[in-house]
Short mmCIF file of the C-alpha atoms (twelve columns), coordinates in Angstrom:
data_MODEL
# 
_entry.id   MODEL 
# 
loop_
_atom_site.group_PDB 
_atom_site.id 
_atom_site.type_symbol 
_atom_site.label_atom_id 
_atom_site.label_alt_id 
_atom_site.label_comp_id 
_atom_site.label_asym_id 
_atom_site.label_seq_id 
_atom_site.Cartn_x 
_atom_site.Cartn_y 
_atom_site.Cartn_z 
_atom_site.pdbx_PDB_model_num 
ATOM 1   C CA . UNK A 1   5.987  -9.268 78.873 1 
ATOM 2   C CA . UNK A 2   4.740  -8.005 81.803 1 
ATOM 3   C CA . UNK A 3   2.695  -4.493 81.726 1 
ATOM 4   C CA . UNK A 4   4.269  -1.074 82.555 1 
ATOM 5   C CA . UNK A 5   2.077  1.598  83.687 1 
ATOM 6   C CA . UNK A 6   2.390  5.370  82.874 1 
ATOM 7   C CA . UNK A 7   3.023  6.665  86.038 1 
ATOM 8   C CA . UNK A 8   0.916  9.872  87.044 1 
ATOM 9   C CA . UNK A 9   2.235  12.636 89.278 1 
ATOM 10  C CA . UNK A 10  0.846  11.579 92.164 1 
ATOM 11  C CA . UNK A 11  2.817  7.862  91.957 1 
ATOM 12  C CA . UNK A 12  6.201  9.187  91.283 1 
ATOM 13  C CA . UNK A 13  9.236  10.944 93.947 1 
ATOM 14  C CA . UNK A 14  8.539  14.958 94.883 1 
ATOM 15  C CA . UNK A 15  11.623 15.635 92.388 1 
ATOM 16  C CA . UNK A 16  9.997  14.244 89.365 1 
ATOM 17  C CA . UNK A 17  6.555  15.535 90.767 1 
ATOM 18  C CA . UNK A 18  8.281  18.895 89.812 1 
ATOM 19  C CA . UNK A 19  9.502  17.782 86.638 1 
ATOM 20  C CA . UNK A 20  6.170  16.990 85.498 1 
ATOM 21  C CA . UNK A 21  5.262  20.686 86.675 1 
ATOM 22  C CA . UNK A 22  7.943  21.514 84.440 1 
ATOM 23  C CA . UNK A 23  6.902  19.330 81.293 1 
ATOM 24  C CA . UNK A 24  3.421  20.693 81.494 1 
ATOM 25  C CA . UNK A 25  4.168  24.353 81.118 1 
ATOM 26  C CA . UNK A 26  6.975  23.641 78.395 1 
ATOM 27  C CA . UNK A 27  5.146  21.079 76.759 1 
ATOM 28  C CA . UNK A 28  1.177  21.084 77.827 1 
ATOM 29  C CA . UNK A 29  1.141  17.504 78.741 1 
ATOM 30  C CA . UNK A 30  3.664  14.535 80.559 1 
ATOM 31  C CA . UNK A 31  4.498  12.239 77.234 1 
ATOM 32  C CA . UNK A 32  4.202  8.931  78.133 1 
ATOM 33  C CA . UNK A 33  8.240  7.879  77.685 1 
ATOM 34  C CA . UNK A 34  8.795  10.665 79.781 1 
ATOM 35  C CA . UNK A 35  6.606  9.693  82.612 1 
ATOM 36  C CA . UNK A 36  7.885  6.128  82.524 1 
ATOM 37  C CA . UNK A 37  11.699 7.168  83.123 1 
ATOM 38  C CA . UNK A 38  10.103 8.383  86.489 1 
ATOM 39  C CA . UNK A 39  9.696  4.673  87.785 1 
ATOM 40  C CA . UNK A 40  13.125 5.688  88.648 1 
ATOM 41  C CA . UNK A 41  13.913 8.675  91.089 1 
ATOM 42  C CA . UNK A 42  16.976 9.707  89.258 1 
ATOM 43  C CA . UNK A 43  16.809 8.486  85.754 1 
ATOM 44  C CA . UNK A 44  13.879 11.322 84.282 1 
ATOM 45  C CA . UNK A 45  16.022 14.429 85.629 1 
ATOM 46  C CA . UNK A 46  19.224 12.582 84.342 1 
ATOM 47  C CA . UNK A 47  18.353 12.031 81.249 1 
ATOM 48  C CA . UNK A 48  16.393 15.135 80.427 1 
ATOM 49  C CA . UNK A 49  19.679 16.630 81.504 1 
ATOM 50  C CA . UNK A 50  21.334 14.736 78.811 1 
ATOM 51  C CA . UNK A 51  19.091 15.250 76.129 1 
ATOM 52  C CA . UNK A 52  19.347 19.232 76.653 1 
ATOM 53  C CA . UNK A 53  22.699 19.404 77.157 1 
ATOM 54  C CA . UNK A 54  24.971 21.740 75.133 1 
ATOM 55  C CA . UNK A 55  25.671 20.313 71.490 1 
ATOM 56  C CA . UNK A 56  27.315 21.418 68.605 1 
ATOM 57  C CA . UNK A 57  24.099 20.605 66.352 1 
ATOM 58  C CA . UNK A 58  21.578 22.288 65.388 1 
ATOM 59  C CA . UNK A 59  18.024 21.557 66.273 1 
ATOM 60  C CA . UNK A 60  17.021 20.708 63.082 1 
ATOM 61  C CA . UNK A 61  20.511 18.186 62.975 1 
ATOM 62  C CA . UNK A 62  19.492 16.613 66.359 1 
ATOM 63  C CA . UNK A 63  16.179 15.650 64.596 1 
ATOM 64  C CA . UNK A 64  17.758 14.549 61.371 1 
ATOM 65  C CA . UNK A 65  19.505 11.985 63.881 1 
ATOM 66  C CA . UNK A 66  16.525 11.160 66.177 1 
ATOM 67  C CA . UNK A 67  14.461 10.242 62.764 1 
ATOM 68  C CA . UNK A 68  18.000 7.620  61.835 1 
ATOM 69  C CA . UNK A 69  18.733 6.200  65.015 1 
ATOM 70  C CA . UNK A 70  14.884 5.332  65.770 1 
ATOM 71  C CA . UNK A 71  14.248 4.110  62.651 1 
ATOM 72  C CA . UNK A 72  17.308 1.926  63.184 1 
ATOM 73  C CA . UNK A 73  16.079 0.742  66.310 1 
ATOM 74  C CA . UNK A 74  12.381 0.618  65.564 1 
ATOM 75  C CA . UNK A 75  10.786 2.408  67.887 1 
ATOM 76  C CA . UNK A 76  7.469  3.563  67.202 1 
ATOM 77  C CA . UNK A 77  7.639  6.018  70.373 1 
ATOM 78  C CA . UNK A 78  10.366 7.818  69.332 1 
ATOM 79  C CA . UNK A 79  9.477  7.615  65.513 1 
ATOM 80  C CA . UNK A 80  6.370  9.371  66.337 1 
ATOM 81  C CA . UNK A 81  7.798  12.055 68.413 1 
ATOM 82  C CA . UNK A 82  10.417 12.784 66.382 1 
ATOM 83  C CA . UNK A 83  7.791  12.913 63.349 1 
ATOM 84  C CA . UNK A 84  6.056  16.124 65.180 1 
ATOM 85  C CA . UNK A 85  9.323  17.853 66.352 1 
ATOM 86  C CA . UNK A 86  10.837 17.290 62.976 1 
ATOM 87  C CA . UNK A 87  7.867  18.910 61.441 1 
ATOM 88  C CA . UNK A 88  8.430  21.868 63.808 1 
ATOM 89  C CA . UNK A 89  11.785 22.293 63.323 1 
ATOM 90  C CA . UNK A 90  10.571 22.637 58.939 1 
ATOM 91  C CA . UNK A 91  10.807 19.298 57.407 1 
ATOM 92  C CA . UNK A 92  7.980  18.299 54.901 1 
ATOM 93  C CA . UNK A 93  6.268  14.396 55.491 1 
ATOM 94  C CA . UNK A 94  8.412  13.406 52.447 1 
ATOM 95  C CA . UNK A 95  11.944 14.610 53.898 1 
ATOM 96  C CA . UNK A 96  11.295 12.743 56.887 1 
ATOM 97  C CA . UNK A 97  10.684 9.932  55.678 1 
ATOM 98  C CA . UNK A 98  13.685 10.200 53.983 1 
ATOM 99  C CA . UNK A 99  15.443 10.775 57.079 1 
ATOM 100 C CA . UNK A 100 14.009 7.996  58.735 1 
ATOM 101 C CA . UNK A 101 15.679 6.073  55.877 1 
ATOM 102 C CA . UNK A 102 18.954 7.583  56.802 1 
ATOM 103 C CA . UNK A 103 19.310 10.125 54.181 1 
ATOM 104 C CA . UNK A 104 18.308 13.492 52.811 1 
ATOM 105 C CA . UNK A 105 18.618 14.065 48.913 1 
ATOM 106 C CA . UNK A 106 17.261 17.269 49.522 1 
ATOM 107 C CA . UNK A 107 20.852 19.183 51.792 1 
ATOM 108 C CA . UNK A 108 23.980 17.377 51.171 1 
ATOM 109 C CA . UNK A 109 25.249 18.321 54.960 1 
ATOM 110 C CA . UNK A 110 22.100 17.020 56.458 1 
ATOM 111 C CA . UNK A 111 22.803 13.357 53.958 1 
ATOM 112 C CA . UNK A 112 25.806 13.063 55.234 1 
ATOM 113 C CA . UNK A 113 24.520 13.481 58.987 1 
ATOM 114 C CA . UNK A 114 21.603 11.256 58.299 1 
ATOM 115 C CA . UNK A 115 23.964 8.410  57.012 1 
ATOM 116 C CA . UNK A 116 26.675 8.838  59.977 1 
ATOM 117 C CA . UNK A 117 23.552 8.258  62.257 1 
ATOM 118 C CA . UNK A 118 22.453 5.371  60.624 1 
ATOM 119 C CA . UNK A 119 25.477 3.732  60.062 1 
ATOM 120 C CA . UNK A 120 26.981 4.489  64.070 1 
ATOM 121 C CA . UNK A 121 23.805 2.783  65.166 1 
ATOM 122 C CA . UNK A 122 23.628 0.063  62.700 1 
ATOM 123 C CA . UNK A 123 26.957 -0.933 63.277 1 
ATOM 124 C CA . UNK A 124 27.198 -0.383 66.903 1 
ATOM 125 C CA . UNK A 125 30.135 2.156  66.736 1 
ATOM 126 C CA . UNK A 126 31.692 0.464  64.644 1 
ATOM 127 C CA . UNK A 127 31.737 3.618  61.650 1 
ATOM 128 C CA . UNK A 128 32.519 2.495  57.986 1 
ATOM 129 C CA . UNK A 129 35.332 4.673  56.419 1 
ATOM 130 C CA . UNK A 130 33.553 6.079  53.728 1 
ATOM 131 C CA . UNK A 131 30.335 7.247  56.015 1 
ATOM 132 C CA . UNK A 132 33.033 8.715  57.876 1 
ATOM 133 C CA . UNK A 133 35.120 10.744 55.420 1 
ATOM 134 C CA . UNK A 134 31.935 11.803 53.781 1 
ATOM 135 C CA . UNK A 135 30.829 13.337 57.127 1 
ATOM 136 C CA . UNK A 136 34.186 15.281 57.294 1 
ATOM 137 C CA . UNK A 137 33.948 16.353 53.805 1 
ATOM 138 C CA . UNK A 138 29.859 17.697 54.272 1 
ATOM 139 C CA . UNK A 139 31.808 20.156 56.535 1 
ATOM 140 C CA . UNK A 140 31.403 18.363 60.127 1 
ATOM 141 C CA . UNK A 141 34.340 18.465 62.281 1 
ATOM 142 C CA . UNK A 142 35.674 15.893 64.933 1 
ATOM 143 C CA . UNK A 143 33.440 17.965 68.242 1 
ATOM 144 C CA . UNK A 144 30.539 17.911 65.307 1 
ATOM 145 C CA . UNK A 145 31.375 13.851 65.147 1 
ATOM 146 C CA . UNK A 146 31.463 13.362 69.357 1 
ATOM 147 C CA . UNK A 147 28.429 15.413 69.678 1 
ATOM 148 C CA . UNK A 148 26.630 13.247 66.986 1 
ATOM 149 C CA . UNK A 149 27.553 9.888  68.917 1 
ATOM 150 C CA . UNK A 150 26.910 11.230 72.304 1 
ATOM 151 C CA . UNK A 151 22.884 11.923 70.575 1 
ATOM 152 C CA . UNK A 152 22.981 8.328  69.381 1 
ATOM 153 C CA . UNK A 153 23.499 7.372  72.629 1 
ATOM 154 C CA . UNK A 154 20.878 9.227  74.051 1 
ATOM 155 C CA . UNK A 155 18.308 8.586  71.411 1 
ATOM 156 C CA . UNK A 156 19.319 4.815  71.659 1 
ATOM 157 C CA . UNK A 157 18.050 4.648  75.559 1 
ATOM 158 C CA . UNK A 158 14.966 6.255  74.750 1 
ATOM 159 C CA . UNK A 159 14.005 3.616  72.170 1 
ATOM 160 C CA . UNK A 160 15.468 0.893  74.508 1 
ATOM 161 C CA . UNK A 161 13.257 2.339  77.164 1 
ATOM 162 C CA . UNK A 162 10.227 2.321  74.962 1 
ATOM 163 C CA . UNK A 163 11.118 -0.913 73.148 1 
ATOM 164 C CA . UNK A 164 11.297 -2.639 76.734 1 
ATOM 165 C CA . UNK A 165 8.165  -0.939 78.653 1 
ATOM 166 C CA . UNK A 166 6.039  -0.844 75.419 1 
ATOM 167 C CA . UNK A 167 4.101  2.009  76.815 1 
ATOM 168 C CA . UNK A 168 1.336  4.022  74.642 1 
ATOM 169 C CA . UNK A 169 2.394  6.336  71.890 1 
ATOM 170 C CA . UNK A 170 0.729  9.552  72.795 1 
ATOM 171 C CA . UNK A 171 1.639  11.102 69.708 1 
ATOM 172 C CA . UNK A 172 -0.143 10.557 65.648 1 
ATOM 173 C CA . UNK A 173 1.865  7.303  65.036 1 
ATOM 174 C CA . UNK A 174 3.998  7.438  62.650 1 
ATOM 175 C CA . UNK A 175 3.772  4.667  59.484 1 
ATOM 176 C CA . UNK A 176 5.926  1.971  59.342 1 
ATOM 177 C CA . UNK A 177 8.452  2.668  57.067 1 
ATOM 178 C CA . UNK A 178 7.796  0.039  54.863 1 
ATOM 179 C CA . UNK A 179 4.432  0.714  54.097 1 
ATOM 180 C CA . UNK A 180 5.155  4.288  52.745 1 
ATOM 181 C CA . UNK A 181 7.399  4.842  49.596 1 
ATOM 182 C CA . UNK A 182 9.806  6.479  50.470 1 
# 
């Protein structure tokens, strides 16, 4: 595989030269997955559109799906990440992991969000019955059921992109799932 770069601010369009402005007051740093969507002129302003948009979930829901879908599509980037945020939205080591398993024993709800998640990206869209109904009986509605898809998708090109490029994690790594109990 050939080697992607990290592209710094001075290698990338005037647009995402201000987007990097932007990421460094929000954020104190460019992460790496970021900076590499700016290879493209377009693609780091669309997709941080995207993945701020207006959603129906919560933050702490958005995460419990981030944690699924990456694990899913194992993507150390975006396991890592997700492994901070999720800890700053309130979620121990140990209910992470779980989530990153596609579950939560701990919140019913979140369980039945966590298992959606997994089983969307698992089977490509293609929901199982039961995942489903148990979603709609947790509480979720139909916009809830979109809005969880629509972050599937987005957390899906962000471990593509990462799974592809292979850039550095610039976040603790998080374990492989397998080698923690879970």
């Amino acid at each position: 595989m050939s080697t992607f770069n990290v592209p710094t601010k001075d290698q990338v369009s005037e647009n995402n030269q201000a987007i990097f402005d932007n990421l460094n007051k929000a954020l104190g740093f460019v992460p790496n997955l970021y900076a590499t969507y700016a290879h493209s002129n377009t693609a780091l302003e669309n997709y941080l559109n995207f993945a701020n948009a207006k959603t129906s979930l919560s933050a702490k829901e958005k995460e419990v799906v981030n944690l699924a879908v990456s694990e899913v599509n194992n993507c150390i980037y975006c396991l890592s990440a997700h492994t901070v945020i999720g800890k700053m939205n309130g979620f121990s080591d140990e209910q992470i992991l779980e989530l990153r398993a596609g579950e939560a024993s701990f919140d019913n709800k979140l369980d039945a969000l966590a298992r959606l998640a997994r089983n969307i990206t698992e089977n490509r869209g293609r929901t199982d019955e039961a995942v489903l109904e148990n979603f709609f009986n947790a509480g979720y509605s139909k916009g809830n059921l979109i809005d969880t898809i629509s972050l599937v998708g987005d957390k899906t090109i962000s471990n593509y992109v990462h799974s592809t490029t292979q850039v550095p994690v610039d976040f603790p790594v998080a374990q492989p799932l397998a080698e923690v109990a879970v």
